[in-house]
FIKOLZA-1660 file (N, C-alpha, C; in steps of 0.1 Angstrom, whole numbers, plus 5000, padded with zeros to 4 digits):
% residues 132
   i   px   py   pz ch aa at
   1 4851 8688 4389  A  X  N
   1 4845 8676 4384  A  X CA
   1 4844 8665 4395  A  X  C
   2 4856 8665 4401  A  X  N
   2 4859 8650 4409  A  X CA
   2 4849 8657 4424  A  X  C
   3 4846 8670 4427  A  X  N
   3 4832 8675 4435  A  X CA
   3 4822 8671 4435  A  X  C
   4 4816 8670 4421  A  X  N
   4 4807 8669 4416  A  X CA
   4 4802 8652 4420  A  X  C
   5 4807 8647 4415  A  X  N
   5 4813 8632 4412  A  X CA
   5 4809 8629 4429  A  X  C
   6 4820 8632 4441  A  X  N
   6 4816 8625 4450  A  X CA
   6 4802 8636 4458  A  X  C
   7 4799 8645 4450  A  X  N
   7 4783 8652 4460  A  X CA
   7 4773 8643 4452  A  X  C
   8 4774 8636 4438  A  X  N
   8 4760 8628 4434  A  X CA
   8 4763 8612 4440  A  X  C
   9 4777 8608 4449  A  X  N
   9 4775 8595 4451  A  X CA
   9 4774 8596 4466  A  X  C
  10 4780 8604 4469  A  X  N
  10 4766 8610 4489  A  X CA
  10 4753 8612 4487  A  X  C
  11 4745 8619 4479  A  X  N
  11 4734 8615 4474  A  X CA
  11 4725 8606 4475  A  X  C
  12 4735 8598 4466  A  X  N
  12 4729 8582 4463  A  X CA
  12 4730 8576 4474  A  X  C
  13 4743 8577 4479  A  X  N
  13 4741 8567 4494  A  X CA
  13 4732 8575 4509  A  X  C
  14 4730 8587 4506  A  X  N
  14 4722 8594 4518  A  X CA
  14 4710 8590 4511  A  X  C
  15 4701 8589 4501  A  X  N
  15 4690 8586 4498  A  X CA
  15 4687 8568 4501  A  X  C
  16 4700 8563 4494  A  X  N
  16 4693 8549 4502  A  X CA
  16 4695 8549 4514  A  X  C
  17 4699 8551 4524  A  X  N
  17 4703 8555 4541  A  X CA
  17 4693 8555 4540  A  X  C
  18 4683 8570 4538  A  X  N
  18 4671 8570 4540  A  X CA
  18 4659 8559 4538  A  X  C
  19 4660 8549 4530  A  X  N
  19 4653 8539 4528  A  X CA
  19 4655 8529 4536  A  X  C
  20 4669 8526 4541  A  X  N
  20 4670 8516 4548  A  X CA
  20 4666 8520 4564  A  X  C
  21 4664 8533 4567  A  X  N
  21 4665 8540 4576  A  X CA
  21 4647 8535 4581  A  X  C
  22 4643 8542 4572  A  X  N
  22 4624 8540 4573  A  X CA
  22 4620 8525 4572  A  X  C
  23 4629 8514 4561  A  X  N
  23 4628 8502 4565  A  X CA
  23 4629 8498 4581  A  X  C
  24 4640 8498 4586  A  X  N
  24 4642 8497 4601  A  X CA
  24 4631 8505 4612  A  X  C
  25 4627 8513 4608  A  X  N
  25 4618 8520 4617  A  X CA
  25 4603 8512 4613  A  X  C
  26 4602 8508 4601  A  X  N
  26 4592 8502 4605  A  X CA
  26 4591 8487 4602  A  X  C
  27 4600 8478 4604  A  X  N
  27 4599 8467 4607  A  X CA
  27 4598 8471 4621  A  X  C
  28 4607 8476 4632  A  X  N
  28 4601 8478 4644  A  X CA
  28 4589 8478 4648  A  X  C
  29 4583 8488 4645  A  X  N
  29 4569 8489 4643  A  X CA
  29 4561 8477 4645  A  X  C
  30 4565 8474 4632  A  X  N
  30 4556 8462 4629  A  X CA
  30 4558 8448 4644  A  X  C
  31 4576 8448 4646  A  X  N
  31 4577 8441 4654  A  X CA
  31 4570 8445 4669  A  X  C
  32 4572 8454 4673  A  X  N
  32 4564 8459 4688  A  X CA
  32 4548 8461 4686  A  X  C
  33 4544 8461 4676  A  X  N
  33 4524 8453 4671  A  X CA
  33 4528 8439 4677  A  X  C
  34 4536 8433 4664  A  X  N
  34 4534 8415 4674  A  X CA
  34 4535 8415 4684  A  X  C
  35 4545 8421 4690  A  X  N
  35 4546 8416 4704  A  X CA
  35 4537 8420 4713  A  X  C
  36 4531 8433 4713  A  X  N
  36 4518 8438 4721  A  X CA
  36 4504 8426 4716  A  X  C
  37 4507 8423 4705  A  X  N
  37 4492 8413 4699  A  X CA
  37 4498 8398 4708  A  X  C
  38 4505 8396 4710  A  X  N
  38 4508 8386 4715  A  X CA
  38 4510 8382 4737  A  X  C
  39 4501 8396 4737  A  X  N
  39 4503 8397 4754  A  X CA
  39 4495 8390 4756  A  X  C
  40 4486 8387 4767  A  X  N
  40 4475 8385 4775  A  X CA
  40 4459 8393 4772  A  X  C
  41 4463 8404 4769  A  X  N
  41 4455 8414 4764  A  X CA
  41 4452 8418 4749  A  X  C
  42 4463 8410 4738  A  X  N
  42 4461 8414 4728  A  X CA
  42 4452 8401 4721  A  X  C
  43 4453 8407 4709  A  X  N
  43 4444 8395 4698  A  X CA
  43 4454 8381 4698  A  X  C
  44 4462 8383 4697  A  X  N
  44 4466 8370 4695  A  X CA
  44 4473 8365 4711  A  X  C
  45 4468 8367 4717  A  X  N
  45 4467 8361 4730  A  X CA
  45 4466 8340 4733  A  X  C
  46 4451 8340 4718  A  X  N
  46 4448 8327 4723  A  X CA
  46 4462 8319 4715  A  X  C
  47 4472 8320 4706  A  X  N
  47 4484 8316 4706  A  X CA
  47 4494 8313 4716  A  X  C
  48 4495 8321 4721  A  X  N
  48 4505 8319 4734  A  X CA
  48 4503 8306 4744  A  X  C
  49 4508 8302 4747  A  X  N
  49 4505 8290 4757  A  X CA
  49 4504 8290 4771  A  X  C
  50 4508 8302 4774  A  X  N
  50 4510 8308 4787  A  X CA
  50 4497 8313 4788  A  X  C
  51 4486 8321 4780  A  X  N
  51 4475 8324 4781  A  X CA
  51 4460 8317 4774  A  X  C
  52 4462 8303 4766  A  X  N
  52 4455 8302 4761  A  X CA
  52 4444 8298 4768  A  X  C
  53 4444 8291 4779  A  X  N
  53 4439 8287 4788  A  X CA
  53 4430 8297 4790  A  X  C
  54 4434 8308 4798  A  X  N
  54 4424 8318 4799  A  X CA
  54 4416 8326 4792  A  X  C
  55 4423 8325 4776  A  X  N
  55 4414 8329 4765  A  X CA
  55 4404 8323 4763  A  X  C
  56 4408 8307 4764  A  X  N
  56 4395 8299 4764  A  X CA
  56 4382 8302 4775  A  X  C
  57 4388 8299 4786  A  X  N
  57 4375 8311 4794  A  X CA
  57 4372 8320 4794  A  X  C
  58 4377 8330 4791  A  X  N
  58 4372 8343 4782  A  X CA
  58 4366 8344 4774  A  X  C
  59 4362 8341 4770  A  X  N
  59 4354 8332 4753  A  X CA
  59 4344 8332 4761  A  X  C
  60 4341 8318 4767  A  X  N
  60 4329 8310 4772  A  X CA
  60 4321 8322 4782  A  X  C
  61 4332 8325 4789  A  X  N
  61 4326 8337 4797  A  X CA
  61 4316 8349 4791  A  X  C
  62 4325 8354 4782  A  X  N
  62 4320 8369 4770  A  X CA
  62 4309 8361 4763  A  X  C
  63 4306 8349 4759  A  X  N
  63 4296 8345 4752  A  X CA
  63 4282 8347 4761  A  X  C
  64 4287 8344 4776  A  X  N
  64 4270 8344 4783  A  X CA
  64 4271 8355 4788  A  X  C
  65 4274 8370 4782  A  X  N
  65 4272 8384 4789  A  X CA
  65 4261 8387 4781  A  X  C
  66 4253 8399 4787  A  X  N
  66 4244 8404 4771  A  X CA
  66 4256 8412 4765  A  X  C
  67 4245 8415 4752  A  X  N
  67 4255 8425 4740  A  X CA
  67 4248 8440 4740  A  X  C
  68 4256 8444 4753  A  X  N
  68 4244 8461 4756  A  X CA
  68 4255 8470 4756  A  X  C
  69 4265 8470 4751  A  X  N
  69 4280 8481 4757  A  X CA
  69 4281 8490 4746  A  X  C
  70 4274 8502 4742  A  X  N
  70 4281 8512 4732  A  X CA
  70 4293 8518 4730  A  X  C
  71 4301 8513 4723  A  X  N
  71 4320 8521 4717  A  X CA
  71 4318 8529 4707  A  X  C
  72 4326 8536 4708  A  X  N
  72 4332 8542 4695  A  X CA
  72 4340 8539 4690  A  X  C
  73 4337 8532 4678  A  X  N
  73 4352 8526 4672  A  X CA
  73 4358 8532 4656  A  X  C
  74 4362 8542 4655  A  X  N
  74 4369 8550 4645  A  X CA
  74 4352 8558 4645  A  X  C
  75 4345 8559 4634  A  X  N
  75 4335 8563 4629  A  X CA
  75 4321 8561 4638  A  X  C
  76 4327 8545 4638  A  X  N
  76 4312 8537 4637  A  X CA
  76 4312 8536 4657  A  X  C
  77 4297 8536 4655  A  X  N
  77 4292 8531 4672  A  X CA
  77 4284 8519 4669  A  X  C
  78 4294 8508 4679  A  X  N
  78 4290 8496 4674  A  X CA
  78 4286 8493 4692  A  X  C
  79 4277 8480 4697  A  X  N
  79 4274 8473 4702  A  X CA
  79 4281 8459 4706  A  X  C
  80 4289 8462 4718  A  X  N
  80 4302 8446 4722  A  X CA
  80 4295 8442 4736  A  X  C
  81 4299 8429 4739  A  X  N
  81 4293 8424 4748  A  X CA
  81 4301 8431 4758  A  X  C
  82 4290 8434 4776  A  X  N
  82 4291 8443 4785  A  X CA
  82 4302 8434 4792  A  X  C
  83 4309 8448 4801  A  X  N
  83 4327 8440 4802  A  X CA
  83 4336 8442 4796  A  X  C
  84 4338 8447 4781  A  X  N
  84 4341 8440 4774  A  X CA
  84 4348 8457 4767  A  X  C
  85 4361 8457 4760  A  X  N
  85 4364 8473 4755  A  X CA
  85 4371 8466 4741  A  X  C
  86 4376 8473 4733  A  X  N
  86 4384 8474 4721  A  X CA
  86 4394 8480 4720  A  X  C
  87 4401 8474 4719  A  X  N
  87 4420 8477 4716  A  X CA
  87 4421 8487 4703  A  X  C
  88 4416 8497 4701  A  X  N
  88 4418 8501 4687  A  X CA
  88 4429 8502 4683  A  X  C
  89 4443 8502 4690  A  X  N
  89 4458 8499 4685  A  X CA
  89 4458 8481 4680  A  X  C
  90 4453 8477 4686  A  X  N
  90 4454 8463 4682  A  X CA
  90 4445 8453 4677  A  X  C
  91 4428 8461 4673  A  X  N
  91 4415 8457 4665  A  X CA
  91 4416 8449 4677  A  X  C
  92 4414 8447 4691  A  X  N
  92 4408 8434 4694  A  X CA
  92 4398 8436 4702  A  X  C
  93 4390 8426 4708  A  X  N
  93 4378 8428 4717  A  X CA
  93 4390 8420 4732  A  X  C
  94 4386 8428 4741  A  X  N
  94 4393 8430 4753  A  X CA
  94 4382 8423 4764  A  X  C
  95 4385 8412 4770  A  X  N
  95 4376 8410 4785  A  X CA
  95 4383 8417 4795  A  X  C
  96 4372 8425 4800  A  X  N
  96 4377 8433 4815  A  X CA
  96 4372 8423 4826  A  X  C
  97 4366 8409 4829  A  X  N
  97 4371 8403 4840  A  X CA
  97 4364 8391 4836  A  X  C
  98 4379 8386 4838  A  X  N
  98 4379 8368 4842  A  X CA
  98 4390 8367 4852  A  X  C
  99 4384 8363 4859  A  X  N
  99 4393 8363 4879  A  X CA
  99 4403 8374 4878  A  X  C
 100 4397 8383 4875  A  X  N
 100 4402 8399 4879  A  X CA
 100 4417 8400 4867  A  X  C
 101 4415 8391 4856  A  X  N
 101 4423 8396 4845  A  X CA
 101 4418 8398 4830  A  X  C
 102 4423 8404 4824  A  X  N
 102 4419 8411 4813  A  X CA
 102 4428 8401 4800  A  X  C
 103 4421 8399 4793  A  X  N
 103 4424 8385 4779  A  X CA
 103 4417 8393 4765  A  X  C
 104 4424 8392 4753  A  X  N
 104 4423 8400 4742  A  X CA
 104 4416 8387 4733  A  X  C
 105 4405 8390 4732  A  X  N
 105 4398 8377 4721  A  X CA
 105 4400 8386 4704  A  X  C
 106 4402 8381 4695  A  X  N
 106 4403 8384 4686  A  X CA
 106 4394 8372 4676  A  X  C
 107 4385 8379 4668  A  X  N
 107 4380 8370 4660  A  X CA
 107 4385 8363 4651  A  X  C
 108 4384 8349 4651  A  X  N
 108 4387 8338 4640  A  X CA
 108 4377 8326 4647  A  X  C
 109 4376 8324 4637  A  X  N
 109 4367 8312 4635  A  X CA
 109 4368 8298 4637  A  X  C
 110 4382 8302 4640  A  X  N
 110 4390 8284 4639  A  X CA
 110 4391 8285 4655  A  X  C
 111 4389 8295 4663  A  X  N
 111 4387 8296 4679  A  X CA
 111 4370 8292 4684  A  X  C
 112 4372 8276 4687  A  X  N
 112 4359 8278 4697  A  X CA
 112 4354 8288 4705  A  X  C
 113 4343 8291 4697  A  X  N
 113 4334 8297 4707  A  X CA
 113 4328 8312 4706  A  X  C
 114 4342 8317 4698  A  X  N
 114 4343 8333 4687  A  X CA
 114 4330 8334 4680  A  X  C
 115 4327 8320 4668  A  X  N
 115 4319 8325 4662  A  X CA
 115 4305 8328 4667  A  X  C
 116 4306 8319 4682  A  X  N
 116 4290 8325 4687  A  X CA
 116 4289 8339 4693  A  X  C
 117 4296 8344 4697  A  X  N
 117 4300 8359 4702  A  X CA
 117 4298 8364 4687  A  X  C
 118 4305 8365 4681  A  X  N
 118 4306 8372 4664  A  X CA
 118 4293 8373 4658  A  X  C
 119 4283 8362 4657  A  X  N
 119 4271 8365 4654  A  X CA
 119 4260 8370 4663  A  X  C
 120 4269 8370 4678  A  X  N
 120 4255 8381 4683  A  X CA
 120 4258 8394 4685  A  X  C
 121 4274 8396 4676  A  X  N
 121 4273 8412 4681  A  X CA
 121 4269 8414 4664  A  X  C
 122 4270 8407 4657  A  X  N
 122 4264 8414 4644  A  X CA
 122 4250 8414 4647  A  X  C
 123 4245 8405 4650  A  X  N
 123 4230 8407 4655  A  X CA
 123 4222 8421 4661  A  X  C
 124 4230 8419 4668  A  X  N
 124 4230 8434 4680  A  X CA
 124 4231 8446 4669  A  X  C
 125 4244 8447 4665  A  X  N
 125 4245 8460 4654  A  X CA
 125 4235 8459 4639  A  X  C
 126 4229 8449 4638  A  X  N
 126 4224 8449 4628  A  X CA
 126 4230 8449 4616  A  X  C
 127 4241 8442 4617  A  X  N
 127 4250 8443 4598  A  X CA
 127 4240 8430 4598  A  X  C
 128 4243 8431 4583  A  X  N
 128 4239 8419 4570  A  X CA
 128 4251 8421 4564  A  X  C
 129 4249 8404 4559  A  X  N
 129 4258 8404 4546  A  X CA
 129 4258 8409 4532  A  X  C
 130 4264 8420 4525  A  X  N
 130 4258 8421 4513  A  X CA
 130 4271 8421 4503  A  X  C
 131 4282 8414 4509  A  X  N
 131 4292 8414 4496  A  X CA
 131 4287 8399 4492  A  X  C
 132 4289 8393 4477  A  X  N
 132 4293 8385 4479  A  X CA
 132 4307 8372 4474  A  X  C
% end
């Protein structure tokens, strides 16, 4: 009986182990995304203060390129301005050169200058809006 007893309370504690186990593995996760989103190269780039500067001309820059660059992005072949790649680890639109460095613009709206980029690559791909 007293067998029994301590193989269903190793159980219990090997089964939550395992929960806290996959917790930890992926809070990591999640933590080494922020921190890559938070490089020079990632989406959240224009946060940082060490790079916002450059984001900001990255922006202005990527806005006067044409929008002629075909990707593949999962499924879809979409149209991004030329220069210009996608992080599909990190969803972001990547400038390949402003004074020979590479800056991760990530769309938001509350970033001068995004939303004029943003409606010419919808333009370019031809989405419409149809939720509403």
């Amino acid at each position: 009986m007293k067998k029994r007893v301590v193989l269903m309370l190793m159980s219990v504690i090997a089964l939550n182990s395992c929960y806290y186990a996959q917790q930890v593995i992926d809070d990591a996760r999640e933590s080494n995304l922020t921190d890559q989103a938070n490089k020079k190269d990632g989406g959240g780039a224009y946060s940082n203060e060490k790079y916002k500067e450059g984001v900001y001309e990255a922006i202005k820059d990527v806005a006067k390129r044409p929008i002629n660059k075909k990707v593949q992005f999962e499924e879809a072949t979409l149209i991004i301005p030329e220069n210009t790649k996608i992080n599909e680890k990190l969803g972001a639109c990547t400038s390949k050169r402003v004074g020979n460095k590479n800056y991760g613009l990530l769309y938001n709206e509350l970033i001068p200058g995004m939303e004029e980029i943003a409606q010419k690559i919808i333009k370019a791909n031809g989405f419409t809006k149809t939720c509403n």
